[in-house]
C-alpha positions as a LaTeX table, in Angstrom:
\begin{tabular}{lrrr}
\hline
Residue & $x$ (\AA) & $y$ (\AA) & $z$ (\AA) \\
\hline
Unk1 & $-17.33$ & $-11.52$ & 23.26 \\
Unk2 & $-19.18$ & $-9.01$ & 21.19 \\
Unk3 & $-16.59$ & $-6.06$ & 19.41 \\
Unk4 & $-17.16$ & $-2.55$ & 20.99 \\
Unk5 & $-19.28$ & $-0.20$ & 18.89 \\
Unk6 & $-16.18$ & 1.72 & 17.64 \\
Unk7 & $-15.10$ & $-1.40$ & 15.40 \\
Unk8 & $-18.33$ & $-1.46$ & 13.38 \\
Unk9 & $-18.81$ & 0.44 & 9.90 \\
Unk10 & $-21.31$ & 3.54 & 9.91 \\
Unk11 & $-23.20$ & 1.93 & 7.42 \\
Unk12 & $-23.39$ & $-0.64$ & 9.89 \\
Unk13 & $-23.65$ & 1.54 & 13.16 \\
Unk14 & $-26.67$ & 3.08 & 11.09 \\
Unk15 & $-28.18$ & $-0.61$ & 10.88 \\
Unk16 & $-27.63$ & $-1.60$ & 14.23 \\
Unk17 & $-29.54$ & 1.62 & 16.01 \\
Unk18 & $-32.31$ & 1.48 & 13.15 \\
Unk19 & $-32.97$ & $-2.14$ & 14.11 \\
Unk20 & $-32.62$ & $-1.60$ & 17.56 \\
Unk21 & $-35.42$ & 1.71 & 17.09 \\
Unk22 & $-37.55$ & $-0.20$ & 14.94 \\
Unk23 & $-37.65$ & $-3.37$ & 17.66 \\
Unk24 & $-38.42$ & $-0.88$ & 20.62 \\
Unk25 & $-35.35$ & $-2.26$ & 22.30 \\
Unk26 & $-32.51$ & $-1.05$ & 24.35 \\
Unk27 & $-30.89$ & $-4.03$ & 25.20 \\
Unk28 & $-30.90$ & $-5.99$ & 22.11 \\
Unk29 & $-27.31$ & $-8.16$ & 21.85 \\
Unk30 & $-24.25$ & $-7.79$ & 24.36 \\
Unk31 & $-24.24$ & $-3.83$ & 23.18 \\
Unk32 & $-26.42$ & $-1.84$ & 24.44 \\
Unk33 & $-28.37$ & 0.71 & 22.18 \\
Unk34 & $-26.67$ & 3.80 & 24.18 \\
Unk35 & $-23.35$ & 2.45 & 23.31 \\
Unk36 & $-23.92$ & 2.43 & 19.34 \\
Unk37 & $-25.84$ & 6.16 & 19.84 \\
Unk38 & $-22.60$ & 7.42 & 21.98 \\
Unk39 & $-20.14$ & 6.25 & 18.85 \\
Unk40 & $-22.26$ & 7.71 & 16.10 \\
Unk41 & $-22.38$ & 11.23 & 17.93 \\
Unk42 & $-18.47$ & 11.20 & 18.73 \\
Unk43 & $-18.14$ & 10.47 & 15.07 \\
Unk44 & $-20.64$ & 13.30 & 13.97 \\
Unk45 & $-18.82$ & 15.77 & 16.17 \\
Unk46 & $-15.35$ & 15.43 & 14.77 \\
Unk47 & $-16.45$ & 17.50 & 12.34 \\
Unk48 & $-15.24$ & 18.38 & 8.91 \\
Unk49 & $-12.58$ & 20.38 & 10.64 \\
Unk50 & $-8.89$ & 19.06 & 9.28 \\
Unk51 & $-8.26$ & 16.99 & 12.48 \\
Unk52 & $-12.40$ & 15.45 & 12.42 \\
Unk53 & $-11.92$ & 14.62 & 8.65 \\
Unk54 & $-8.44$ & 12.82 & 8.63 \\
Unk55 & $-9.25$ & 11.13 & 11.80 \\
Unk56 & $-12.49$ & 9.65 & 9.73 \\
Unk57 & $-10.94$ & 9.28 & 6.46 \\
Unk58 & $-8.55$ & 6.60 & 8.10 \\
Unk59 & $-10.53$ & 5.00 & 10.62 \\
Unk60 & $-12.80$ & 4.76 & 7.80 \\
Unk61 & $-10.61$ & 3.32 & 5.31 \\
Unk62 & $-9.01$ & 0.86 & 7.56 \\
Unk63 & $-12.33$ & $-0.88$ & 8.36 \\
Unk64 & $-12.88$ & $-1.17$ & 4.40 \\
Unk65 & $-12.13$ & $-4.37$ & 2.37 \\
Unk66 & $-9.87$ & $-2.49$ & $-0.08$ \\
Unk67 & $-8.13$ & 0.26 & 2.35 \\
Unk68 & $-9.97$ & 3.02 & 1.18 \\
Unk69 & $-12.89$ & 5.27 & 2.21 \\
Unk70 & $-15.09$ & 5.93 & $-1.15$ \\
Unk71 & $-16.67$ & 9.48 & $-1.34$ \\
Unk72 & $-20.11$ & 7.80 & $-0.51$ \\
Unk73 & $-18.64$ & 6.44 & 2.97 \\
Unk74 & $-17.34$ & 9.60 & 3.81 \\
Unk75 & $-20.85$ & 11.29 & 3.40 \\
Unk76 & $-22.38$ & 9.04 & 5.54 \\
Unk77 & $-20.25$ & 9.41 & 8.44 \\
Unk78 & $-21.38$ & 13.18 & 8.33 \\
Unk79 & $-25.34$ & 12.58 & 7.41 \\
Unk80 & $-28.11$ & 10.04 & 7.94 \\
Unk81 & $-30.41$ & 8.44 & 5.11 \\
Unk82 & $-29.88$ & 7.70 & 1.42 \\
Unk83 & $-27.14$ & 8.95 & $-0.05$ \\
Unk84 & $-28.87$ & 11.84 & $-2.48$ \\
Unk85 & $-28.34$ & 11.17 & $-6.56$ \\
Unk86 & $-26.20$ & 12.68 & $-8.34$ \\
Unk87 & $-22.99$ & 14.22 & $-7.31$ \\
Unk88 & $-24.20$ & 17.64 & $-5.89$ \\
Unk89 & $-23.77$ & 16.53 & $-2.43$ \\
Unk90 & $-19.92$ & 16.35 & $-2.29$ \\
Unk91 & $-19.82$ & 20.29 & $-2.49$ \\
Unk92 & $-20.06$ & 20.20 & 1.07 \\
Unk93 & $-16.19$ & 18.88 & 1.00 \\
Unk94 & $-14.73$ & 20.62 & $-1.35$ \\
Unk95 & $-13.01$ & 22.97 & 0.83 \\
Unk96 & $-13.19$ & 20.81 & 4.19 \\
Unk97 & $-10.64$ & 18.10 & 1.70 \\
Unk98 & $-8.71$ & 21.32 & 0.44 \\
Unk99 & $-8.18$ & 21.72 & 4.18 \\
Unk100 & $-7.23$ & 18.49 & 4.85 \\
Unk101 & $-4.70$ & 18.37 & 2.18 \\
Unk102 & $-3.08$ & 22.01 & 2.95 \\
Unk103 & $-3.00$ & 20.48 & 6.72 \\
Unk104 & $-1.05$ & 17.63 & 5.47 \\
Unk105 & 1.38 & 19.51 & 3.42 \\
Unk106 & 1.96 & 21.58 & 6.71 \\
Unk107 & 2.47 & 18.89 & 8.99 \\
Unk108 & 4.30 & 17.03 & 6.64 \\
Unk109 & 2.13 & 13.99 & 6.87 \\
Unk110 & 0.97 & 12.06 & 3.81 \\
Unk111 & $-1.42$ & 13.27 & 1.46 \\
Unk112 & $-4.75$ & 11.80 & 3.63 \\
Unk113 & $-7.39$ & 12.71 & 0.95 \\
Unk114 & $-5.65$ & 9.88 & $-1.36$ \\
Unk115 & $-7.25$ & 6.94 & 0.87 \\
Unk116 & $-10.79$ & 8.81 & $-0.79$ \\
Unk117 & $-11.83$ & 7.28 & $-4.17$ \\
Unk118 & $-14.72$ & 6.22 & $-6.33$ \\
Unk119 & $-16.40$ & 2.63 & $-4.39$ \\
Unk120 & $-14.28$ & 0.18 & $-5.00$ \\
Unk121 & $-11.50$ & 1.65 & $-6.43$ \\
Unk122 & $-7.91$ & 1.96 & $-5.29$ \\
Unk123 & $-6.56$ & 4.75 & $-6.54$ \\
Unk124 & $-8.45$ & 8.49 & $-7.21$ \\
Unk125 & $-9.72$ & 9.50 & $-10.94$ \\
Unk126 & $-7.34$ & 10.97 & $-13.20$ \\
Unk127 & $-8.74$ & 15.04 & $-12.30$ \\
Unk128 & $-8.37$ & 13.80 & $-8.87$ \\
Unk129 & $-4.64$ & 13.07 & $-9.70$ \\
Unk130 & $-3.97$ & 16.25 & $-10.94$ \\
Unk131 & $-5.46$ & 18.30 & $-8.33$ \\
Unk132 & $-3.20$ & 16.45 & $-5.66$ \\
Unk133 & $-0.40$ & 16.56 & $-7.87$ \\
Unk134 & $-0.91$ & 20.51 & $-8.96$ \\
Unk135 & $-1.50$ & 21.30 & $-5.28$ \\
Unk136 & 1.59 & 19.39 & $-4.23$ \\
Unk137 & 3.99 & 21.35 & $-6.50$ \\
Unk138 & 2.47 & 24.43 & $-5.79$ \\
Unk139 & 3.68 & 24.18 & $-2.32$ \\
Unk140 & 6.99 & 22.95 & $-3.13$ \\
Unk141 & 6.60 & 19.50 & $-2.29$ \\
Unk142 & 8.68 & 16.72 & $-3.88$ \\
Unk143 & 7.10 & 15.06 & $-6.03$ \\
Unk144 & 9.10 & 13.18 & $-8.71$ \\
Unk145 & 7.76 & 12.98 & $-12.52$ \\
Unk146 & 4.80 & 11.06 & $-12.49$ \\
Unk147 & 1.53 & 12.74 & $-10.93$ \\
Unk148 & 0.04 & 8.72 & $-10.64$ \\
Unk149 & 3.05 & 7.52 & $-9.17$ \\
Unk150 & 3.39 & 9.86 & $-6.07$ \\
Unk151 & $-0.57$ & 10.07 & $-5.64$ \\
Unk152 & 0.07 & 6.27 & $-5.23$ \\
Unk153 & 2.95 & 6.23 & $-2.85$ \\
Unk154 & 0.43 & 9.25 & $-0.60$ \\
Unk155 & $-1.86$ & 6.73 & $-0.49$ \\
Unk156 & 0.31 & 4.15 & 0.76 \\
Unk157 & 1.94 & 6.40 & 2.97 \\
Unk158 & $-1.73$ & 7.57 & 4.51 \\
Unk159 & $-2.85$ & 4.01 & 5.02 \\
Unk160 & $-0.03$ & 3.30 & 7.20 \\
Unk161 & $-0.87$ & 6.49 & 9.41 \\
Unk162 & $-2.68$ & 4.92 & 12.81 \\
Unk163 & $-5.43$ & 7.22 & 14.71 \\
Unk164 & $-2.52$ & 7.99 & 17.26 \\
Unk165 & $-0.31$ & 9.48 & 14.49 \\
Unk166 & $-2.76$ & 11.72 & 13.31 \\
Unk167 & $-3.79$ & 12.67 & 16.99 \\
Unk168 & 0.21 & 13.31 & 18.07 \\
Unk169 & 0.54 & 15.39 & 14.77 \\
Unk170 & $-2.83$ & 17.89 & 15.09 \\
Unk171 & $-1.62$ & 18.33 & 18.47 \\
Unk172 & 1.93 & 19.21 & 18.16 \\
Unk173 & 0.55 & 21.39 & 15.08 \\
Unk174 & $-1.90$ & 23.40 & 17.06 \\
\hline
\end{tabular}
């Protein structure tokens, strides 16, 4: 039995309707072509609302080897093609993961930006660490004495959070 289109990656969603395009084809395996289209546009229109973002941040980072979603993954959830070069193109997050992370705080959920780090890494850079840490103390959060150490136990925290709890939590929020 073939897994439903909302198990595979969207690198591999991506693949999948490219190949299916490129053949001419509709009815290529056990999933039909509609089915992959239908998941990437219910994907594309969480948006980078709060709510759109954590939802793809973990769904993202529990289909990943290492249990994180890197900045590159999260990009192409929201956009199609080649990731640009250079680093200009995570402006478009900046404030959509400052959301995301003053949402937390709010709901009193973990920190769900932590699960976000460089490919293939487990933990976020050391600016990264600070930010967190700088906005967490800001808004009177507890946050014991090392910055590493609770950005760490966030992430843990955040990687334990299923799609439900983030769906029961935006709702009794709103």
């Amino acid at each position: 039995m073939a897994k439903p289109a909302s198990d595979y990656s969207d690198e591999h969603l991506k693949l999948v309707i490219t190949r299916y395009t490129a053949q001419g084809s509709t009815t290529r395996s056990a999933i039909p072509l509609v089915d992959f289209l239908r998941e990437r546009e219910k994907r594309q229109a969480l948006g980078l609302g709060p709510r759109g973002l954590a939802l793809n941040i973990v769904r993202i980072a529990k289909q990943s080897k290492n249990g994180r979603a890197s900045y590159s993954d999260v990009w192409h959830c929201y956009n199609d093609g080649l990731l640009p070069q250079g680093n200009h193109w995570i402006k478009q997050f900046i404030k959509p993961f400052d959301d995301l992370v003053t949402a937390c705080v709010a709901m009193k959920l973990p920190l769900i930006t932590t699960l976000i780090t460089e490919k293939d890494k487990t933990i976020q850079s050391p600016d990264g660490i600070r930010n967190l840490w700088d906005f967490a103390v800001a808004n009177d959060v507890a946050v014991g004495n090392s910055p590493e150490a609770y950005v760490r136990m966030q992430a843990v925290e955040a990687a334990q959070l299923s799609i439900g709890d983030i769906e029961e939590a935006f709702a009794a929020y709103a």
